[in-house]
Backbone bond lengths (Angstrom), bond angles and torsions (degrees), N, CA, C in turn:
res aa  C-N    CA-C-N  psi(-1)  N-CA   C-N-CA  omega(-1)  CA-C   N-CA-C  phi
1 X - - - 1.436 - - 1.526 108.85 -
2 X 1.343 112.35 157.24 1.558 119.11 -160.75 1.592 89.08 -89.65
3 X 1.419 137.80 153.53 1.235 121.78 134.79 1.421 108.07 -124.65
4 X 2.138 104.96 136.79 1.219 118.64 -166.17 1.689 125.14 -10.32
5 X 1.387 86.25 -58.22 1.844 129.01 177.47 1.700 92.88 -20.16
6 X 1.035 126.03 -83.00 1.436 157.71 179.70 1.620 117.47 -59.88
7 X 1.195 118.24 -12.34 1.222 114.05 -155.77 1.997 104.38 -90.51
8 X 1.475 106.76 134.50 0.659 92.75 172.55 1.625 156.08 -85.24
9 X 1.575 134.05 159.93 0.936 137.92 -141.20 2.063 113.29 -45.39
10 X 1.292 101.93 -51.78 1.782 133.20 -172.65 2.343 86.25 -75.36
11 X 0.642 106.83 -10.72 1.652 100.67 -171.83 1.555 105.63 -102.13
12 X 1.454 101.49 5.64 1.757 86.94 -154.05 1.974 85.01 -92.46
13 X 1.540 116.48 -21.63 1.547 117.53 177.26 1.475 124.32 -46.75
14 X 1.759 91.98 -34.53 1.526 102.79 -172.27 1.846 115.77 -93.53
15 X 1.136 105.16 -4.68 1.436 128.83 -174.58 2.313 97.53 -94.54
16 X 1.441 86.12 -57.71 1.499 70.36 177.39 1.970 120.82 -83.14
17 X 1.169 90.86 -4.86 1.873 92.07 164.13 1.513 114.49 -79.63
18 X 1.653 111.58 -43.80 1.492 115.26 156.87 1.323 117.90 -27.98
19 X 1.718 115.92 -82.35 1.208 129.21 169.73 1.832 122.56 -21.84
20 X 1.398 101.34 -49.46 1.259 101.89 173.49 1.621 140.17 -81.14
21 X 1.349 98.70 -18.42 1.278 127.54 156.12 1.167 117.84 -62.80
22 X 1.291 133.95 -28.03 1.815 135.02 -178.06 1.088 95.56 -83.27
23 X 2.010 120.33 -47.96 1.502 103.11 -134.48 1.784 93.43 -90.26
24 X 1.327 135.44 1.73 1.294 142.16 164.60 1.868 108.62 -70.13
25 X 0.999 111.13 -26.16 1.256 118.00 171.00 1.521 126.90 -97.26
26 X 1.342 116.97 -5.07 1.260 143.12 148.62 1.125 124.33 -56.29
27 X 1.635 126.85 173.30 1.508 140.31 173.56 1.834 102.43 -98.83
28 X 1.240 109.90 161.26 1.230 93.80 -176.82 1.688 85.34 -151.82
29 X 1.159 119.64 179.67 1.677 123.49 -164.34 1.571 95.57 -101.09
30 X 1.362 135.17 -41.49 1.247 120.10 170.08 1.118 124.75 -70.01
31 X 1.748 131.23 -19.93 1.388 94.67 -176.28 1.516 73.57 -121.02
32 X 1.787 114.15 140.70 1.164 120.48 174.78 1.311 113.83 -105.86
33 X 1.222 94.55 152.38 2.162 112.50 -168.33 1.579 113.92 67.11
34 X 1.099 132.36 25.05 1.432 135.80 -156.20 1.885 98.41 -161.47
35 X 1.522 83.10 158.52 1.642 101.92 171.09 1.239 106.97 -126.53
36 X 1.591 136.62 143.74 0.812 133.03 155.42 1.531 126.79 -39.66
37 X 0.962 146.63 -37.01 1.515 161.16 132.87 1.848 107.04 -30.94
38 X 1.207 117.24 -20.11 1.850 120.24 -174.27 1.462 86.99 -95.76
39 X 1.401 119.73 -43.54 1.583 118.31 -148.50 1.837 102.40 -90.13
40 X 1.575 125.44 -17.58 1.166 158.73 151.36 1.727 106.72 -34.10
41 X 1.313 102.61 -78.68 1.457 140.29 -171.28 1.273 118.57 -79.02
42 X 1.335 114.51 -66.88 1.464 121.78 175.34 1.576 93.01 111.32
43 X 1.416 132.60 -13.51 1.103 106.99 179.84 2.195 96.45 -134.51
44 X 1.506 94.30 154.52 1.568 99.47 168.64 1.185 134.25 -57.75
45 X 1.268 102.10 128.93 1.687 104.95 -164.99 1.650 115.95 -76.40
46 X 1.177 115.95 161.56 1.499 123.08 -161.24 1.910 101.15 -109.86
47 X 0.889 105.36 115.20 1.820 118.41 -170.07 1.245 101.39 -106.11
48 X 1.230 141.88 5.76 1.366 151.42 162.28 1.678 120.98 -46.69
49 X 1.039 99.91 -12.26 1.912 120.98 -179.34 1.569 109.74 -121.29
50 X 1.369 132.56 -5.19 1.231 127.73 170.91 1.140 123.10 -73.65
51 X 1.636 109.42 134.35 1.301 122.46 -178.35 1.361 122.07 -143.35
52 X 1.836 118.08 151.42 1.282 108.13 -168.24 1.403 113.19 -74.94
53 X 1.382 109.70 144.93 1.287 131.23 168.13 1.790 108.51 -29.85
54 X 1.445 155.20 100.88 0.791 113.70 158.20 1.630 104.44 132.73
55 X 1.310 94.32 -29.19 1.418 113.55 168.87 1.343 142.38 -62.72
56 X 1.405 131.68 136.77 1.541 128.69 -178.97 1.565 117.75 -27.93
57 X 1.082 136.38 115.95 1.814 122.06 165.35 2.069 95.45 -117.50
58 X 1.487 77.87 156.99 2.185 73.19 161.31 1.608 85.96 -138.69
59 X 1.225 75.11 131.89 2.145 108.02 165.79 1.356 113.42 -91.47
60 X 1.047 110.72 107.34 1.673 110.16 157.48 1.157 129.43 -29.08
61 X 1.275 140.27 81.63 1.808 145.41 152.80 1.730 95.47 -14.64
62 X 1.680 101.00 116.52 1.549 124.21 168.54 1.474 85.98 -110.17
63 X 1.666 94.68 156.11 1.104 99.69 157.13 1.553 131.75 107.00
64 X 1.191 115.20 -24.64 1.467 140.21 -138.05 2.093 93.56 -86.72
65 X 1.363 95.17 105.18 1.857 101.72 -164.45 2.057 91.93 -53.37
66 X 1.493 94.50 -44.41 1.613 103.62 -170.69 1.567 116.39 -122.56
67 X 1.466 77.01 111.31 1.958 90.44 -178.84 1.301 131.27 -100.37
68 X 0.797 125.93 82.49 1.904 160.69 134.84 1.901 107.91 -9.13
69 X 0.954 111.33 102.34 1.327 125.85 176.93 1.912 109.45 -53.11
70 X 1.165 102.40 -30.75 1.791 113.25 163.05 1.064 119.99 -85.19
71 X 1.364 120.13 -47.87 1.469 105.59 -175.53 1.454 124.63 -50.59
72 X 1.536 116.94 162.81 1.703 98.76 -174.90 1.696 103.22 -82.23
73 X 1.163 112.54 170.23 1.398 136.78 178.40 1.903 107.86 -93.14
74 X 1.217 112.77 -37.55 1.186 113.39 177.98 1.829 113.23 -129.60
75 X 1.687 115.91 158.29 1.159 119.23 166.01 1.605 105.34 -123.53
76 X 1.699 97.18 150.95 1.998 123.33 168.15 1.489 89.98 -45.46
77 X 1.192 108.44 133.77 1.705 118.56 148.24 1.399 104.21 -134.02
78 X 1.784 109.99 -163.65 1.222 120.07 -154.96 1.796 93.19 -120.01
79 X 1.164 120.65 110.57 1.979 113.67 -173.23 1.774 89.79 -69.63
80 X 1.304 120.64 138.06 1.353 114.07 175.89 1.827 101.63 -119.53
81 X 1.507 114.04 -11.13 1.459 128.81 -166.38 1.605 126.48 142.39
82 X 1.011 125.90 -150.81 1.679 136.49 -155.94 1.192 106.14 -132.78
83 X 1.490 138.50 117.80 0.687 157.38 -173.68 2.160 98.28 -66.52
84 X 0.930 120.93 158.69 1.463 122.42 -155.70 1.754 98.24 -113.49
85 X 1.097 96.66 -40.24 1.991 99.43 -173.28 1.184 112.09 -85.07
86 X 1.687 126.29 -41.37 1.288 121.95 173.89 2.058 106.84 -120.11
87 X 1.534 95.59 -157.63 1.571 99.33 -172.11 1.699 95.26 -110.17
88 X 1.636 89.86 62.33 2.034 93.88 162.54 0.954 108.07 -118.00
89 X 1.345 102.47 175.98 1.994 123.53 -160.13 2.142 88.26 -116.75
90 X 0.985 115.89 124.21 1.371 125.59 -179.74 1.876 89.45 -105.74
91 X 1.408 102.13 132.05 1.712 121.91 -177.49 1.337 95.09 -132.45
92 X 1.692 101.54 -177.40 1.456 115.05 -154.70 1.758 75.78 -135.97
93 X 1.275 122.23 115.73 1.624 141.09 143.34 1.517 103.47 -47.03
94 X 1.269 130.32 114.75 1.777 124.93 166.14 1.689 90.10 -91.13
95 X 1.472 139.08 -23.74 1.289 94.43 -162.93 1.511 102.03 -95.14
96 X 1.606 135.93 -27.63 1.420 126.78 163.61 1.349 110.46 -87.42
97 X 1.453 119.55 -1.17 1.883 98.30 159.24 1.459 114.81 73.38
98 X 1.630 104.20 48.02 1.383 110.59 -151.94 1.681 97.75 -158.17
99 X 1.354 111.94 147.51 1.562 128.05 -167.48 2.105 92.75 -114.09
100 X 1.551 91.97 130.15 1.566 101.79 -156.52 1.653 74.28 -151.18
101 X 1.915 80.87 140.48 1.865 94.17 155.57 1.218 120.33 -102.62
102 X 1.032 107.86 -178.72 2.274 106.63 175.77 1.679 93.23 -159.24
């Protein structure tokens, strides 16, 4: 898991789009009994897919020329958020250092 502290500089875009993405799906003190996302929509939003910023995901290995009944099928990445156009999980690659959907 990332902590803020550490996080790096190019990651902090996808952390505060995260951020903003929850707190619309949240309660908030001005509008009471409602979410901004209910009052949007008209209907309550489904939090059943939320996850922390920062957190373990495993991605399915595409690709693989030679397939090995041992080898794993998936690798740990970094969840950085939700992809906006479809229903993907956008992660953080540590070994090319790179923001990827799945």
């Amino acid at each position: 898991m990332l902590a803020t502290s550490r996080l790096l500089e190019f990651l902090w875009e996808a952390a505060t789009e995260h951020a903003a993405y929850v707190q619309n799906l949240s309660f908030t003190k001005f509008i009471p009994n409602s979410t901004p996302y209910q009052l949007w929509t008209g209907r309550k939003p489904n939090i059943a897919h939320l996850q922390e910023f920062g957190a373990p995901v495993w991605v399915l290995a595409e690709g693989q020329r030679v397939l090995h009944k041992m080898l794993p099928k998936s690798h740990q990445k970094v969840y950085v958020g939700y992809n906006d156009s479809s229903k993907s999980v956008k992660y953080y690659n540590t070994e090319t250092r790179s923001i990827l959907t799945s």
